[in-house]
N, C-alpha and C positions, 0 to 999 in steps of 0.2 A: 504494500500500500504506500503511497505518495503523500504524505501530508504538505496540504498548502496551508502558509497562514499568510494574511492580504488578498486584496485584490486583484493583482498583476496575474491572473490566469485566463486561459481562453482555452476549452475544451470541446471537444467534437462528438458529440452523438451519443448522449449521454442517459442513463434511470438514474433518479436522483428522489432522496429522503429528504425533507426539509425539517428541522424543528430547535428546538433550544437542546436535548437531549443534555438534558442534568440527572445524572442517575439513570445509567444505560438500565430499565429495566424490562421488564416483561412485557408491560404494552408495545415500550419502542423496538422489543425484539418481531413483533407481527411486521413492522413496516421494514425493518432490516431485514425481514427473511422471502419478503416480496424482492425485494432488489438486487439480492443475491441469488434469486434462483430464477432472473430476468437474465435470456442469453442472447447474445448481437448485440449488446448494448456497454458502454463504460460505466461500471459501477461508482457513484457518488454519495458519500454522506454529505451532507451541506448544513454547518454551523454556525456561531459567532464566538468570536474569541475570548470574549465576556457575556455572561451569561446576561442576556436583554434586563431579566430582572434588576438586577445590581446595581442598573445606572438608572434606571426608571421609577425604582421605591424608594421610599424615604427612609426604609430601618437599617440596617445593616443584613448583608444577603448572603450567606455563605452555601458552597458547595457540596453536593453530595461525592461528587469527584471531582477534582481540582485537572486543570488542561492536560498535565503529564500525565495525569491517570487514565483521562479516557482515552487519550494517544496510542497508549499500554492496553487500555483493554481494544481497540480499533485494528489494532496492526496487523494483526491476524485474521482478521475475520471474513477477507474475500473481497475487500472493497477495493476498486482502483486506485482511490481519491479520498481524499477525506478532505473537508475544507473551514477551515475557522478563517472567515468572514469577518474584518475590522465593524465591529456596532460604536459605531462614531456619531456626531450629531447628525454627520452628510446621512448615514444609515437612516439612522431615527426619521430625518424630515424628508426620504427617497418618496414618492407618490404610489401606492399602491399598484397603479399602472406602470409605472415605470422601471418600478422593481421587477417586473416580469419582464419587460421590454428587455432593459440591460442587465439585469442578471441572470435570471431563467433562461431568455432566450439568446439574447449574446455572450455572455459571459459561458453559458454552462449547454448550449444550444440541447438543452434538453428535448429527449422524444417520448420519453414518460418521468410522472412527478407521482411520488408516495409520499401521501401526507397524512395525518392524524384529521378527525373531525372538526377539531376546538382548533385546527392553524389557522393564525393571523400574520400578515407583514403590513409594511408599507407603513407611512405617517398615519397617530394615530391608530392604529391598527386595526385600520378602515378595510385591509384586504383580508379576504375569507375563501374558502372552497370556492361561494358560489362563482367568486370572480375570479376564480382559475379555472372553472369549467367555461363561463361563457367566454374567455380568451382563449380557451385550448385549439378551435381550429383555427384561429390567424396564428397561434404560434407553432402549431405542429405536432404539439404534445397529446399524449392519451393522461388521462387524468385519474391517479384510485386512492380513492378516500377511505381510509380506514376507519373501522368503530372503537373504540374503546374497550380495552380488555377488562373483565372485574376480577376479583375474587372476594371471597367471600363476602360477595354482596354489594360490594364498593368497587368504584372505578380504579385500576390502578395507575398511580400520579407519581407524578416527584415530589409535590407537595405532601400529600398522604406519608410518603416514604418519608423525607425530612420529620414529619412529626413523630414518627413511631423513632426514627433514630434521637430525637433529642427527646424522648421518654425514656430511652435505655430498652424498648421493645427490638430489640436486634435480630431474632428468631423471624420476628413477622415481617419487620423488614425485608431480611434476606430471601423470604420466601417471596416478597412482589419484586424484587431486583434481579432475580433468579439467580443469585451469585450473591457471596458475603462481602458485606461491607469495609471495607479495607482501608488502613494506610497506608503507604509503600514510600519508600524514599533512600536516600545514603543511611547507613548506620554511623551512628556520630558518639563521640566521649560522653557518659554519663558522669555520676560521679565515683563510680565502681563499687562501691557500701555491697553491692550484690554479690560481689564476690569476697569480701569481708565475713559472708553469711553463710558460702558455700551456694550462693544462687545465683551467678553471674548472669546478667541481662545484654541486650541489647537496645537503643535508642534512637528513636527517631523523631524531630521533630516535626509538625504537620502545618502548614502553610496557614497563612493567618486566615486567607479564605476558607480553608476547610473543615467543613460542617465536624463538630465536636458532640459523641454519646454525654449522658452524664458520668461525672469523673467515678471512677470508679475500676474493678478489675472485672477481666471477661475472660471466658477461654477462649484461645485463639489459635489459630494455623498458621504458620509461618512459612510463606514459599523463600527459600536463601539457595541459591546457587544448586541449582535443578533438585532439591530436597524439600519436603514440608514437613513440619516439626510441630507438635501439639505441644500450648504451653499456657502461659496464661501473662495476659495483658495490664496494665497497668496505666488508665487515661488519667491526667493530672497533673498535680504540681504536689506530688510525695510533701506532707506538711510535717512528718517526722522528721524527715532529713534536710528542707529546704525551705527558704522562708523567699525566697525571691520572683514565687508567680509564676514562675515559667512554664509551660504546659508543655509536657512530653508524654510519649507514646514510648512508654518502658517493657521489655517481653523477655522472662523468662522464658527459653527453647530449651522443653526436655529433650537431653542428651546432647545436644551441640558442648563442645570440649574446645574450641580454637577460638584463636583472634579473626574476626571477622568483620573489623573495622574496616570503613569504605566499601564496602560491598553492600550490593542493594537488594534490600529485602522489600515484601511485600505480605503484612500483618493483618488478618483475614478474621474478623471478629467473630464467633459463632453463639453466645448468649453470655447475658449476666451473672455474674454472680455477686457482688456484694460494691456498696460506694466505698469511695477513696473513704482513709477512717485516718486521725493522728494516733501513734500510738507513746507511750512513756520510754521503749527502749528497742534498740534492734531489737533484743530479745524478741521482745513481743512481735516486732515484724517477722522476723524470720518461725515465729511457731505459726503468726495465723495466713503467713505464706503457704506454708506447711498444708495446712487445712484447705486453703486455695487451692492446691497444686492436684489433690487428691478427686478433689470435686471435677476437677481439669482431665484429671486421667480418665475418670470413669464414665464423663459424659459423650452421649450418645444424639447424635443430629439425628 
């Protein structure tokens, strides 16, 4: 796959997905699975480099996967192209009409478009289905609108998904993402106390856009260097050992024995089990680590 980020592209004969795609999950895998199993045609994912939200809401907007992540989970998956689209103010005030004109049709000269029900573009976000069906034959394109996937009763969202991740419902989560919630990044110096305890960790910190569980340990999977390691997680700023705020992503790996600094892992959350807690002494950490760790071996996805 090709990742473009900008403008400065011009492709030929192309199926292309449209959407904000925050949290590759299960609904967006229907429209992913339409475009990859379209043949004669250049497979395109089609995105923006910041997620529309972020610059349009007033609160603070974080991530369910941060740009490198979905890059990482994209690479593989059959698409020619993948495109992160500058959403700049030119983006935001483009005319409905016109976003078709030179993006859809010159920029990406599409021959079919797969889109979700609820897609919008253009200023305003004045553009919809209806106005890519009534332009499809001056532009060329075949047009398929997808419905909305549910489960258990409910449509599945990023929104939806964001909420049950910042509940610490990660289980239910994982099950509308179709895949586990994850950090991934460089492994970076902690403060080593883990290995002081006989329980050496690894650390990662998570980009200041990236959507945060609540603090707390979880068990987790750790993909490191074509190996995965059950262990258990650590979200927070550890209030035993450090008093300075800083939110790290800490993971004991049962059986990992080396230095594995600068190597990149990918830490794979699969349910809760207890909040960050301060305790009186290592002691105390490293017994109800203990306790942690057991609950971590035994459990069962």
């Amino acid at each position: 796959m090709e990742y473009i980020k900008g403008s400065g592209f011009r492709l030929h004969n192309t199926v292309v997905t449209l959407g904000k795609f925050d949290g590759l999950h299960l609904g967006h895998k229907e429209l992913i699975d339409i475009v990859l199993k379209t043949k004669g045609l250049t497979k395109v994912l089609f995105t923006f480099d910041v997620n529309p939200l972020s610059i349009l809401s007033d609160k603070e907007f974080k991530v369910i996967e941060t740009g490198t992540e979905r890059i990482n989970l994209m690479k593989d998956s059959g698409f020619d192209y993948m495109i992160d689209y500058p959403f700049t103010k030119e983006t935001i005030n483009t005319d409905a009409d016109e976003f078709i004109k030179t993006i859809i049709h010159d920029k990406l000269d599409a021959k079919m478009l797969v889109v979700g029900t609820d897609f919008r573009f253009g200023k305003d976000r004045l553009g919809d289905v209806e106005l890519l069906e009534k332009r499809s034959k001056e532009y060329g394109y075949v047009l398929k609108v997808i419905e909305k996937k549910k489960m258990y009763g409910e449509v599945i969202s990023s929104t939806r998904i964001r909420s049950l991740i910042k509940k610490g419902e990660i289980r239910l989560a994982n099950e509308l993402l179709g895949r586990e919630f994850s950090f991934s990044g460089e492994i970076i110096h902690g403060n080593h106390l883990g290995h002081t305890v006989g329980m050496p960790t690894i650390n990662i910190r998570p980009e200041d856009n990236k959507l945060l569980p609540p603090f707390g340990v979880y068990v987790s999977d750790t993909e490191l260097d074509f190996k995965t390691y059950r262990g258990i997680t650590n979200i927070g700023v550890k209030p035993t050992v450090s008093d300075n705020n800083t939110v790290g992503v800490e993971t004991w790996l049962f059986g990992l024995d080396r230095d594995v600094y600068g190597h990149f892992a990918k830490v794979k959350l699969l349910d809760f089990i207890r909040p960050e807690m301060k305790f009186n002494s290592l002691e105390e950490v490293k017994n109800q680590v203990n306790i942690d760790a057991i609950k971590a071996r035994e459990y069962k996805a």
